[in-house]
N, C-alpha and C positions, 0 to 999 in steps of 0.2 A: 673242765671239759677234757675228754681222753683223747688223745692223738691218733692222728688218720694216717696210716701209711699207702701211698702207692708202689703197686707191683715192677717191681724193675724191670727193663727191657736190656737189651745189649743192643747197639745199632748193628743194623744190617751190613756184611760186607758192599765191597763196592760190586763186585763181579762174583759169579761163583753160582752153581745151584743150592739151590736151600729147599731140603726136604720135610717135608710136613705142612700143617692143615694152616692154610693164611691167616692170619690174623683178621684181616677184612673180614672172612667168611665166619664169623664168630660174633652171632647176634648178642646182643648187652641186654641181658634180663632186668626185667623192671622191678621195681620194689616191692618186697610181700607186703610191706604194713604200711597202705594206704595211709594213714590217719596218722602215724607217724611222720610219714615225709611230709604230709601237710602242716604239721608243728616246724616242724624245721624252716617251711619255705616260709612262712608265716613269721617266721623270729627273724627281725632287722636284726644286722650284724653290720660291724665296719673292718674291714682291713686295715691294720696299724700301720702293719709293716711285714714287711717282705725280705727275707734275708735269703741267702747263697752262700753256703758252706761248701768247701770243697774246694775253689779256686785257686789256682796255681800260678799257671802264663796265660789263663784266659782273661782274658778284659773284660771287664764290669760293664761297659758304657754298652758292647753288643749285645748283651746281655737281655738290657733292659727294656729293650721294643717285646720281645718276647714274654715275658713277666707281668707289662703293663694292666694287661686285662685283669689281672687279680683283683687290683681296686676296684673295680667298677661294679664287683659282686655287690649285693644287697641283702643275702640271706645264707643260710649255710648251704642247703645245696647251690646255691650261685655258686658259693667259694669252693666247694668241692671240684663242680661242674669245671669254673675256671683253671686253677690250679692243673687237674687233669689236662686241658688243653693247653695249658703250658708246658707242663711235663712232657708231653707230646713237640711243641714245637724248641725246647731244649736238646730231647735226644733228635730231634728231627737232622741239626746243626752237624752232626756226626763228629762232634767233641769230647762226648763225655761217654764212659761204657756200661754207668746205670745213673740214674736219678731218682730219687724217692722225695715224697711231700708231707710234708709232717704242721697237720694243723691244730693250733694250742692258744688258748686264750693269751689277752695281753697280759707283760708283766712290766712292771716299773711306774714310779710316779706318776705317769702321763696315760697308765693304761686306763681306756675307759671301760664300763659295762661290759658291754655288746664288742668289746675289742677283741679283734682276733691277727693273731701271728702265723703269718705263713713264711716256713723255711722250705726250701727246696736242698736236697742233701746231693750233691754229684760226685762225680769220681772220673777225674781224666783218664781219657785216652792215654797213655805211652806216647812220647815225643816221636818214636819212631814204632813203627810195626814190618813185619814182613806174616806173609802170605804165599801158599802154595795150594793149586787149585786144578782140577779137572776141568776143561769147558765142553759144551755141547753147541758148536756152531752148524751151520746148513750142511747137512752132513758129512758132518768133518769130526774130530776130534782131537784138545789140544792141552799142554800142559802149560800153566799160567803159572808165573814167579812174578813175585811184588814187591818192592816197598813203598810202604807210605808214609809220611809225613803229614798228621793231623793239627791243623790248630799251629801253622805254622811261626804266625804272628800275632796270635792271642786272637783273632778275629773269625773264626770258623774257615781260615782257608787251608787248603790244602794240597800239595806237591804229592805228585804219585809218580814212579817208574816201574815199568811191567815190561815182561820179557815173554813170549810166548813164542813157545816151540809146537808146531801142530803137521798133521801128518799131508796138510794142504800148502801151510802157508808160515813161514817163520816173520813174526814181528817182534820193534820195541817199542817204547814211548815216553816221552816225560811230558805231563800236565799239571798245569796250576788252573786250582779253581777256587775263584772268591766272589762271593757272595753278600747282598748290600745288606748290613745291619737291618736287621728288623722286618727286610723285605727277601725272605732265602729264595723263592720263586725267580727275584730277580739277580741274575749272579752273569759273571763274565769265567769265561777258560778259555786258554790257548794252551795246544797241542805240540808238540815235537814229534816223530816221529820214522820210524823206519819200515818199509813194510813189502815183505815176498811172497808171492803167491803163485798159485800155477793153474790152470784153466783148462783141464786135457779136453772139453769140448771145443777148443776155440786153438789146441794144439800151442799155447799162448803160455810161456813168464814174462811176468810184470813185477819189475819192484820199483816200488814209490818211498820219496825224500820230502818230506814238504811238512810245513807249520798250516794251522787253522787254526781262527779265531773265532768266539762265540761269544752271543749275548741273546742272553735269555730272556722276557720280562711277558707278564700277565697283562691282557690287555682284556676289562671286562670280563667277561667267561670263556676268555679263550688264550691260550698262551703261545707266545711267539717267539722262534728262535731268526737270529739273524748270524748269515758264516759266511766268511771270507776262508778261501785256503789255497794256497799254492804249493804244486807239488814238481817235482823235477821226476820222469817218468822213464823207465828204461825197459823197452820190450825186446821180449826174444823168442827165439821159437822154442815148443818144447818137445819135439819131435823133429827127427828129420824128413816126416813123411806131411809137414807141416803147407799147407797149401799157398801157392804163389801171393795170391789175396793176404794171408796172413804174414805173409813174408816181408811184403812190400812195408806191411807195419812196425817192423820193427826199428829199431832203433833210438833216441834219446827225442825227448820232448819237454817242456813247460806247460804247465797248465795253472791259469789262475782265474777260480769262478769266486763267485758272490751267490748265495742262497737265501732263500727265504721260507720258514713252513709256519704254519698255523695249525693246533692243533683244538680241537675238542673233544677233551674226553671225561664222561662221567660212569665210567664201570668201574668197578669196584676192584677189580684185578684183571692187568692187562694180559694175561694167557686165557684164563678159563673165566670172564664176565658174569657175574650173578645178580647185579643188579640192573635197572632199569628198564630192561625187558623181559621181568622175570618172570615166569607163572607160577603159579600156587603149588604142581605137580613139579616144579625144580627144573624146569626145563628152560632153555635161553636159547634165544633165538637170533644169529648174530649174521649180518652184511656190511661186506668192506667193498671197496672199490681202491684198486691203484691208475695210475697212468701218470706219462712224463712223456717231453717232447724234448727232442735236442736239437738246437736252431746254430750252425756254423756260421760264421764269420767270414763274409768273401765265399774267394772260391775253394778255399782250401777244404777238403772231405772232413769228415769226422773225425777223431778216433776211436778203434778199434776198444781202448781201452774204457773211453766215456760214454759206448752206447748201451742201450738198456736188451735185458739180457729175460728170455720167459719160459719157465715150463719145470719140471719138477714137483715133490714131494712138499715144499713151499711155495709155489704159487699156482700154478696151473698141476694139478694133480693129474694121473695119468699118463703124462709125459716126461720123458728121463728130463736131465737134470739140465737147463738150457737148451733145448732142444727141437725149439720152435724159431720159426722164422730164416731169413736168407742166411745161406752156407753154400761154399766151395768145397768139393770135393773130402766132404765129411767134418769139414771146420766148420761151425758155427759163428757166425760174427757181428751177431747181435745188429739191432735196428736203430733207428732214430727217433721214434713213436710207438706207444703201446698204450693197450688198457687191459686192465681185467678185473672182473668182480667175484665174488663168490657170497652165497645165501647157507650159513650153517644153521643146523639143530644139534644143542647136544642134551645129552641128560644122563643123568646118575646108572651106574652099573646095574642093570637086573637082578632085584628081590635084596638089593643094595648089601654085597658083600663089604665087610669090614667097616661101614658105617660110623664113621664119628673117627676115625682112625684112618690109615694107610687108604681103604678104600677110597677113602673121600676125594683120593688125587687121580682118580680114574674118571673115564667121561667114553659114552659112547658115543659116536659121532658120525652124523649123516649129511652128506657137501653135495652142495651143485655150483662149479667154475667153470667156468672161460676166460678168453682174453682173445689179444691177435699183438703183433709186433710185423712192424715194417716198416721201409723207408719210402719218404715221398718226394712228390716233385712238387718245389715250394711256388711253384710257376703256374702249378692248378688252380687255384683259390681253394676256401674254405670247404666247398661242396665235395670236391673229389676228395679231399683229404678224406672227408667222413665218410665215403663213398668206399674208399680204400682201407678201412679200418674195419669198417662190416663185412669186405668179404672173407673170404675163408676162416671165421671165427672157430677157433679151437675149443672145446669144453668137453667137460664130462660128468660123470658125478659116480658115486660111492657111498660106504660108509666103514667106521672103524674104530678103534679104541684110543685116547687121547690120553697120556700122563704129563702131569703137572709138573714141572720139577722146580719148585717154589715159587717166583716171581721172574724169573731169571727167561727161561725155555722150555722148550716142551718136546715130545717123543709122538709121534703118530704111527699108527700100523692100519693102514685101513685097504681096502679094495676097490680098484678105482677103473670105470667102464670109460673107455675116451671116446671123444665121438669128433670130428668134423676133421677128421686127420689129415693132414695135405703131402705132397709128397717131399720127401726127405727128412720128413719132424720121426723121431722117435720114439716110442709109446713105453709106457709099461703098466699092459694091460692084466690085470689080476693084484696081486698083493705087491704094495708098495711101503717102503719102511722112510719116513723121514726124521729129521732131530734138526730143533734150530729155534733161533731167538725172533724170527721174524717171517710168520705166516698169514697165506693172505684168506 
């Protein structure tokens, strides 16, 4: 029997845009010769053995939860089938920078029949790598320096330090992340970090000190992170035209929360979605909803620096960039409650230029959002609260051209009509340019 090879992959950087046509988005064509594959699925086979060439500082024993499924094949496309999705959850580990599958009848005394030898061929990562990278955050932009440390203890864990210099905000960081054998969904990381930023809607620097812990794990169909993080917090004005209200916040603080999210998600790619609500004509049709409540302790106010923040090119379109809800004297200072949804359509470029290529990272795009942000009085009960959340709802809608930039972010230029304006929110009524890793 003649050996199978699988197509090498290189893992994904950690951070970073990655240009060209996803992988997801690349349907798997089925087999021309009917009557063939049925010979194949029809011939019982057994899995002898399963070998791993290549191994260096990795450890064999993590290895094996991943590989297990091999044996369980029962015919040759089984063992194909398998192997593939091994190969798949090998480079998944982010250890190795190709792996290929090479399947070949048994050999030696004990080989039987029907015996077959699956080796997987890998090729380590580098003990060490560095990285230099452009980023595209909320319209910002930043240059990223790296090293990482892959595979630190043979076990898929991995030490990273990044330095970013960006024209908003200078950070650093050092994180470890390890991952349970056999179960990579579920994995723990703790953070270090240093981090400056600047807020000219809120006339506001902030630079934050503080460690967070994570743990991740699959619960059912739905996956769950759980964070701890304490930060040591230092605010200042960033202006001297910086309003009293903002003033008053400055100075040194402590902050240590406990978080909880639950996610569900079944698209296919988290910037531009193609499956599961797909239609035949290419089109997707996509609704998000946010909202977050910030509940004080005692009597002491909020901070300035923990409340939630609405309006711009990323969430409520139409309006500059934080630019909704309560502010002094042109400072913006964010609220203690908010919501917002929005309902998109997008679909393929008209008469589909570039098709199968470069075009395919373009999307036209038609949005209808709103939201509202504000502070309550927690002495109302539940009714006024909601009471207060539907008045003065901000929304608008638009439409305009979306590019993809790998898995990473994404760039929008669209045209955006605002409606329920109130006074002092700032608009930006006609073309609006956004770029960022997190749109609603």
């Amino acid at each position: 029997m003649g050996t199978v090879h699988a197509r090498s992959l290189d893992p994904l950087p950690m951070q970073g845009p990655e240009l060209g046509v996803h992988a997801d988005d690349i349907e798997t064509p089925e087999m021309e010769q009917e009557s063939k594959q049925e010979v194949l699925e029809n011939k019982d086979v057994i899995v002898q053995h399963v070998h791993i060439d290549g191994l260096g500082r990795t450890k064999e024993d993590c290895l094996t939860y991943e590989i297990a499924g091999v044996f369980r094949a029962k015919n040759l496309i089984d063992v194909m089938k398998r192997a593939h999705e091994a190969r798949q959850k090998l480079l998944r580990l982010g250890i190795f920078r190709q792996v290929e599958v090479v399947i070949d009848t048994s050999q030696g005394v004990d080989a039987l029949p029907n015996g077959l030898d699956v080796t997987f061929e890998v090729t380590e990562l580098r003990r060490m790598t560095g990285s230099y990278n452009t980023m595209v955050g909320n319209n910002e932009g930043s240059m990223v320096l790296g090293l990482k440390l892959p595979n630190v203890f043979g076990r898929a864990e991995k030490l990273t330090f990044q330095f970013s210099y960006g024209t908003k905000e200078t950070s650093y960081g050092l994180s470890f992340f390890k991952p349970q054998p056999g179960h990579f969904e579920r994995n723990f990381a703790v953070n270090f970090y240093k981090v400056t930023g600047q807020f000219p809607w809120s006339s506001l620097r902030e630079t934050d000190r503080g460690v967070s812990t994570e743990f991740s794990f699959p619960l059912w169909k739905t996956n769950h992170t759980l964070k701890w993080e304490g930060v040591w917090r230092e605010l200042g004005c960033l202006a001297r035209t910086a309003s009293f209200a903002v003033r008053e916040e400055s100075g040194h603080s402590l902050k240590s929360s406990l978080s909880h999210a639950m996610v569900i998600d079944t698209r296919n790619s988290t910037i531009l979605p193609r499956r599961g609500a797909l239609l035949k004509i290419n089109q997707v049709l996509s609704a998000s909803l946010w909202g977050g409540c910030l509940l004080p302790i005692g009597d002491k106010p909020t901070c300035i620096a923990d409340r939630f923040y609405l309006g711009g090119p990323t969430s409520v379109r139409g309006f500059s960039m934080y630019s909704i809800g309560p502010q002094s004297e042109g400072d913006y200072l964010g609220g203690e409650v908010y919501w917002a949804g929005a309902v998109h359509l997008y679909t393929p470029l008209p008469f589909r230029p570039g098709k199968g290529g470069f075009g395919d990272l373009f999307r036209t795009h038609f949005f209808l959002n709103a939201g509202n942000l504000c502070n309550l009085n927690y002495g109302d009960g539940p009714r006024a609260h909601l009471s207060k959340l539907a008045e003065c709802i901000r929304w608008s809608y638009g439409a305009g051209i979306v590019l993809r930039l790998g898995n990473i972010a994404r760039l929008e230029l669209n045209y955006c009509i605002p409606m329920g304006v109130q006074s002092g929110d700032r608009i930006c009524d006609g073309v609006q340019f956004g770029a960022g890793i997190r749109f609603l």
